[in-house]
N, C-alpha and C positions, 0 to 999 in steps of 0.2 A: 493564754486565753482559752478557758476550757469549752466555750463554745464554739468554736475554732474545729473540730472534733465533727459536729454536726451537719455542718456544711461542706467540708472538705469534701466529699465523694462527688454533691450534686456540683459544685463547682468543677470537678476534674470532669466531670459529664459535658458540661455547660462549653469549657473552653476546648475541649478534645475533638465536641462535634463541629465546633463550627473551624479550627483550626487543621483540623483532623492531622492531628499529632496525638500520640500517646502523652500521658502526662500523669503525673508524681506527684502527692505533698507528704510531708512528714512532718510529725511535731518536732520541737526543740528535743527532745529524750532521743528523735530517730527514729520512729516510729511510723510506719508507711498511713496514714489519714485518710487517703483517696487516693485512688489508681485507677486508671485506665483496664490494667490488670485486675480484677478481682481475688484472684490468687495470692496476689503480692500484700494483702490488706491485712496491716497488725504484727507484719515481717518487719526486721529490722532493718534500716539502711545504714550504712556503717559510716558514708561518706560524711552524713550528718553534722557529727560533731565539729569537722573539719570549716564546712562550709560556714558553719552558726561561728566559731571560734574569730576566722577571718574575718567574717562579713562580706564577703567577695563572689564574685561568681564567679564558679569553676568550672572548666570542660572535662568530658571526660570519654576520650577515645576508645575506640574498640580493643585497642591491646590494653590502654588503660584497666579497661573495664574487666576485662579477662582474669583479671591477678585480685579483683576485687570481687568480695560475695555479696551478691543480690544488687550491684550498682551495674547498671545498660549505661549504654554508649549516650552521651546528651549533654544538657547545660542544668547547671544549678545554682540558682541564687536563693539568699536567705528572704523569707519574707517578712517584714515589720510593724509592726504595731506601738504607737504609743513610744517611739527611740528603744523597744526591745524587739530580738528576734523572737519570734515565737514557732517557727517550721522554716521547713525547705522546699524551693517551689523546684521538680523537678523537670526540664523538655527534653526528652527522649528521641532519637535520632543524631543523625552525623551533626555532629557540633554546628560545622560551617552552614546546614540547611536552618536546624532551628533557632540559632542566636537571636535571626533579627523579630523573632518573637517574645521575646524573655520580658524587655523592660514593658511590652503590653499586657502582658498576661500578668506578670510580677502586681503592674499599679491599677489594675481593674484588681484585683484579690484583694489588696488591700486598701482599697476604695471600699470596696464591698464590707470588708472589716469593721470599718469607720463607721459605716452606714447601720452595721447594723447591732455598731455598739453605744449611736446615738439614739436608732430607733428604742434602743432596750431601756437605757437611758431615758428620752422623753418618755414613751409609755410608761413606766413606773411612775415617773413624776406626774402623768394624768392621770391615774387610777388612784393614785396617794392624793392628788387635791379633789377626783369625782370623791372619794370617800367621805374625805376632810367636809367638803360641802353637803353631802347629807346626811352628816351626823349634824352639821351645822343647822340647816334649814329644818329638821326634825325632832330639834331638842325640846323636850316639855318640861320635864321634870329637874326640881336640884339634880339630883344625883347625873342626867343627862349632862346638864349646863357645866359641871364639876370635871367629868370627861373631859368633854369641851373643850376647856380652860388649860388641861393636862396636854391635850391633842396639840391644839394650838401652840403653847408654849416650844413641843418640842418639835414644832416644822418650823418656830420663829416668828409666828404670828402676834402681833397683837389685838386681843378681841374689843379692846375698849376706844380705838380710832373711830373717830367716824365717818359713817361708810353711807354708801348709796349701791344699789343694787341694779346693774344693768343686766339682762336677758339679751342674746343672739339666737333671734331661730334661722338657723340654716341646712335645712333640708337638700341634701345633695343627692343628685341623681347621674349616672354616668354610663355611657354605651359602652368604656371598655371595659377589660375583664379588671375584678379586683388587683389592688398592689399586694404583694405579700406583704403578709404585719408581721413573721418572724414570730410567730406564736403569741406576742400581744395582744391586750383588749384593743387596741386600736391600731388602725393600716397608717399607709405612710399618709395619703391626705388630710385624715386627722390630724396626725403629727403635726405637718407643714400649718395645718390650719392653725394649730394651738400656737405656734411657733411664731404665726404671723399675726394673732389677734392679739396676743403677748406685745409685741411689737408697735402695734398700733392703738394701745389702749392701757397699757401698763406704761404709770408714769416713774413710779419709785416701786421699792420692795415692797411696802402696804400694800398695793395693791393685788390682788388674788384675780385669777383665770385660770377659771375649772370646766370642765366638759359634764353636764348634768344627766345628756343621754345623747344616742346617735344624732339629734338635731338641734339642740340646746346648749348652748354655754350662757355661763355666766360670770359676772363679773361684778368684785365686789369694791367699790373704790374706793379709794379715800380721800376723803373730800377733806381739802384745807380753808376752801374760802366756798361760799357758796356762788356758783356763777352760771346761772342756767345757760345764759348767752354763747357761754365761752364751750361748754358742756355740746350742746346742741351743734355748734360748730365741730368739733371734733369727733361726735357721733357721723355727720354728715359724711368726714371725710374716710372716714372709717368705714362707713357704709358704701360708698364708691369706690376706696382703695377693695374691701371685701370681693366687691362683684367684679372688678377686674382680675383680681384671684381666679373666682371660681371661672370664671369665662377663657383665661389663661390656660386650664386644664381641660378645657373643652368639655363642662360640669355644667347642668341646669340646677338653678335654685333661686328662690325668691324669699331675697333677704330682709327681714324683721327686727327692728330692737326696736326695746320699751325698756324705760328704765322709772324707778321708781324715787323718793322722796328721803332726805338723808336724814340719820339715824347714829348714834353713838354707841347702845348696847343691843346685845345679841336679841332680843323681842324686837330691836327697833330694825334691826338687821335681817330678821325675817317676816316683820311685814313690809319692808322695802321690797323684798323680793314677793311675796304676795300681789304687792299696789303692781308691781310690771309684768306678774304670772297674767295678772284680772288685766291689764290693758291688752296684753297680745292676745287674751283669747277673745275678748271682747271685738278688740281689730278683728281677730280672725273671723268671727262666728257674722259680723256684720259687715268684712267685705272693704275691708279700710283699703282706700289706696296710700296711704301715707305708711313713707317705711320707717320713719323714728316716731315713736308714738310713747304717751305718760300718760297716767291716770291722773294728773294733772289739766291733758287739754279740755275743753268744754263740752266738744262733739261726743268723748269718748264716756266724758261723768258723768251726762246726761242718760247716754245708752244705762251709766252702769246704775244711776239712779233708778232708772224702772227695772233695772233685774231683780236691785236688793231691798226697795223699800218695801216695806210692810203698811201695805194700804190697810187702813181703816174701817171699820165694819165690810171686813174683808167676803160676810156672806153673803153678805145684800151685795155686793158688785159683782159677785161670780155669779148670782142670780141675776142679773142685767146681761151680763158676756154671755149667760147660755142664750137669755131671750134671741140677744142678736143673732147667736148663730144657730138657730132655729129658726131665725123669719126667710121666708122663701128670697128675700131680697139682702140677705144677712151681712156677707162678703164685702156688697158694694157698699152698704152701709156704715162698713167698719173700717173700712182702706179709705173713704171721702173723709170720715172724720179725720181718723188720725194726720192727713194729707191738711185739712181744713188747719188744725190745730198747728201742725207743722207750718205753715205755710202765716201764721200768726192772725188768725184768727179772718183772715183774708180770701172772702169768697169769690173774687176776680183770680185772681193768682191760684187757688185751690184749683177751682174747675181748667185752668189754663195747662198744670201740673196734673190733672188729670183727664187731660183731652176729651173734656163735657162741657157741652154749655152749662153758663152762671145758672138758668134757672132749673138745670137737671139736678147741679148741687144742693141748690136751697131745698128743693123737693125733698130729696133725700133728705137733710137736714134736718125739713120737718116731718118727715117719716121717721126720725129715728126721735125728735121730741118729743110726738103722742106715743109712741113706743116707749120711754125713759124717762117722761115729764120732768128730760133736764132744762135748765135755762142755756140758752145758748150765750146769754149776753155774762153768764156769770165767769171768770176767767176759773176761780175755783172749781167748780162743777165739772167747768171744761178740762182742765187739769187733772181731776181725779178721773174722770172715766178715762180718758187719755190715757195715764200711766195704769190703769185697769187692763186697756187692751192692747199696748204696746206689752205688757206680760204676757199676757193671752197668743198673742201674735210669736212671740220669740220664743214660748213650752213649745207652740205647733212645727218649729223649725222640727225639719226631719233627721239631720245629723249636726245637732249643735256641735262645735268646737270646743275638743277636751285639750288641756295642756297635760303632757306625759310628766308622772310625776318624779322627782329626784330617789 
């Protein structure tokens, strides 16, 4: 394990100070790794071959040691990886003192090994699906989709299932100091995250969880039967098992998914992921408390309807929304409406919603009439100035909510 190499010095650092023993690795060849001695590093150990051969620990006494070059008095066991030797963990001192340290030091080293040969392991595997996903969700052109097609084939993918596109925004925030990530794009929580959202959201191999950016994952699924019900439930549980995760690690974040409308080809596969980009930033930008959310529910279409419709003699309304907001009384004028409208056309309940008396409403009401000689009784009329200044209203937000893009 030639990254074995790398770490061997900080480990003899690691375990030397807190045991404070001197202490030895060498690879398989015999070769000193890490030492306590700095001098000794890149020297050979002769005993090496012997120890790796056995598999045994061996002591090795002071007169022992004497007759041998470059071996001190200590204990040596082979370390393992994977049912092969790969070095020798050496404890340095009177045999009888350090023994009872060997088999902790031995299976913390190669715990460590494990650890940091699954780390290497999953991080590849997330940087090979973040890829895989934004070639995916970026493709325009034949020659892209043709990639694609080649991409997919050879991680095993089939692009022609179909899929529905779930979004995870989980924005983690944490007081302690970072985990090492071992030189990885991604630290161990990611890891464990990807590891566990795999778990609770991947039913069969169709299914794809990929990391989009430090707050985002996504998820591409494969839908066999259409079952919103069933869907929604398992989001649910998935969104509670998450937040026991993050709370487990002692992590703030407040967790998001939306998921979008199912799809068999790769267009239909990136506007699924589009329909659930547009619902979480929508949620976001307006404040949703609901943590599963679809550009499907009614509260959210609506919102999304006044952001993207294209009103009609679009000049003449924007000359109506300046008037308003030029009249010295502008503000209240356009928050009663839009509340009035909201509230279904209901000027008890409006004024109630807006702690004014009924007849403060109507006033306004007909302040903003002789102002816009709209009809109040018309629900059309009412309707389009409505989604007029619910746009009006949502340009003026001061940091609308952008989704980071793949």
């Amino acid at each position: 394990m030639r990254s074995f190499e790398h770490i061997a010095q900080s480990v003899v650092e690691q375990f030397s100070s807190i045991l404070d023993i001197p202490i030895s690795i060498t690879d398989d060849t015999g070769l000193i790794i890490g030492c306590t001695d700095s001098h000794r590093l890149g020297t050979h150990h002769v005993a090496t071959a012997e120890v790796t051969k056995s598999g045994k620990v061996m002591f090795f006494s002071k007169e022992q040691s004497a007759t041998l070059n470059n071996v001190l008095p200590g204990v040596a066991t082979p370390l393992q990886f994977q049912q092969q030797t790969i070095g020798v963990l050496g404890l340095i001192g009177e045999p009888k003192d350090v023994e009872r340290y060997v088999s902790f030091v031995q299976a913390h080293i190669e715990m460590l090994l494990m650890e940091r040969f699954r780390s290497k392991t999953v991080g590849l595997q997330m940087d090979t699906l973040k890829d895989f996903s934004h070639h995916l969700l970026t493709s325009k052109t034949g020659r892209d989709v043709e990639k694609l097609y080649s991409y997919a084939d050879m991680l095993g993918i089939s692009l022609s299932l179909p899929r529905r596109c779930i979004l995870l925004e989980i924005p983690l925030a944490s007081n302690h100091p970072p985990f090492p990530s071992f030189q990885n794009t991604f630290n161990k929580i990611q890891q464990d995250l990807f590891l566990f959202i795999r778990s609770l959201l991947m039913d069969n191999e169709n299914d794809i969880v990929a990391p989009l950016n430090a707050q985002q994952w996504i998820i591409l699924k494969h839908v066999q039967t259409e079952d919103t019900g069933g869907l929604m439930k398992k989001l649910d549980y998935a969104f509670h098992s998450l937040k026991r995760f993050v709370e487990s690690r002692d992590l703030e974040s407040s967790i998001t998914i939306s998921f979008g409308n199912c799809y068999s080809t790769i267009e239909g596969v990136i506007h699924s992921y589009e329909q659930s980009r547009k619902a979480l930033a929508i949620a976001k930008r307006h404040h949703f408390t609901e943590s599963i959310i679809s550009i499907e529910d009614w509260k959210l279409l609506s919102l999304a309807l006044i952001e993207e419709t294209e009103l009609p003699a679009r000049q003449t309304l924007d000359q109506y929304v300046e008037k308003l907001d030029k009249h010295p009384n502008g503000a209240a004028l356009i928050s009663s409406f839009i509340v009035y409208c909201e509230e279904q056309l209901n000027t008890s309940q409006a004024a109630k919603k807006l702690f004014i008396h009924r007849n403060t409403l109507i006033y306004r009401l007909q302040q903003l009439q002789e102002l816009l000689s709209i009809d109040f009784q018309s629900f059309h009329q009412c309707v389009l100035l409505y989604l007029a200044l619910k746009q009006h209203e949502n340009a003026k937000l001061a940091l609308p909510y952008t989704m980071e893009q793949p």
